[in-house]
N, C-alpha and C positions, 0 to 999 in steps of 0.2 A: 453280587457276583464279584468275585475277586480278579485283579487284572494282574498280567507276569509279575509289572512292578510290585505289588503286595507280595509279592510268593517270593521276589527278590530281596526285598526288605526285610520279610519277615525273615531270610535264614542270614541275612546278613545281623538282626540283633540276635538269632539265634547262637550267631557265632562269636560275637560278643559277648553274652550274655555267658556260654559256655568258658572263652580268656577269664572274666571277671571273678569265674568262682575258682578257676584252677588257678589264678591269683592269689584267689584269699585262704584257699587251699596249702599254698607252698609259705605264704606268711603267718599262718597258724603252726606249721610243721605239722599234718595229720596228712594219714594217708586217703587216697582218692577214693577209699568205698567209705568215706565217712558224708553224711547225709549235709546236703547242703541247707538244711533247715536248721540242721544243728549248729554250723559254722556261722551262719547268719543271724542264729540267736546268742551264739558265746560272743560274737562280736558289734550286738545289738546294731545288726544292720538291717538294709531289705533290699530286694531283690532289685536289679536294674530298673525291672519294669514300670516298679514304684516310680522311681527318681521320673520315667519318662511323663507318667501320666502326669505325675505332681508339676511338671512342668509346663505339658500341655494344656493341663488347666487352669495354671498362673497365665500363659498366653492367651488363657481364651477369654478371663476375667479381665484381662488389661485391655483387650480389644472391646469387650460388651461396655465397660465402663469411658472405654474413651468416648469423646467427643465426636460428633459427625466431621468428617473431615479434615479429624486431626490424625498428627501419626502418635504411634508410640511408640516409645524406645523398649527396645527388648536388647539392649547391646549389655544394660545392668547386669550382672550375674544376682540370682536372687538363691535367699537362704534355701538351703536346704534342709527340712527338720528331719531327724531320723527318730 
């Protein structure tokens, strides 16, 4: 069961997600019915959502691997592979 906060989060990346590609939209110079699978692959990028998961999962492998009762630093910025 989903709770507000999920329904608020999810349209707050939604709204994100929508700036990001009308970003990469006005830095390509094409027009707005050009398909964002295409822009994403002229520009060998990926989609937000990517970047969020590939992060969420670096967080969740730095916690499983840490130590009991240690902390971990997530202050690092880690690579991002595209």
């Amino acid at each position: 069961m989903h709770s507000p906060t999920d329904s608020a989060a999810n349209n707050i990346r939604k709204q994100l997600e929508q700036k990001y590609m009308l970003y990469l939209e006005r830095l390509c110079g094409v027009p707005s019915i050009t398909s964002h699978a295409v822009i994403l692959a002229e520009l060998n990028m990926h989609r937000l959502k990517h970047f969020w998961w590939q992060q969420t999962i670096a967080f969740w492998n730095a916690l499983a691997s840490a130590a009991p009762w240690s902390t971990v630093d997530c202050s690092a910025p880690s690579t991002m592979v595209v």
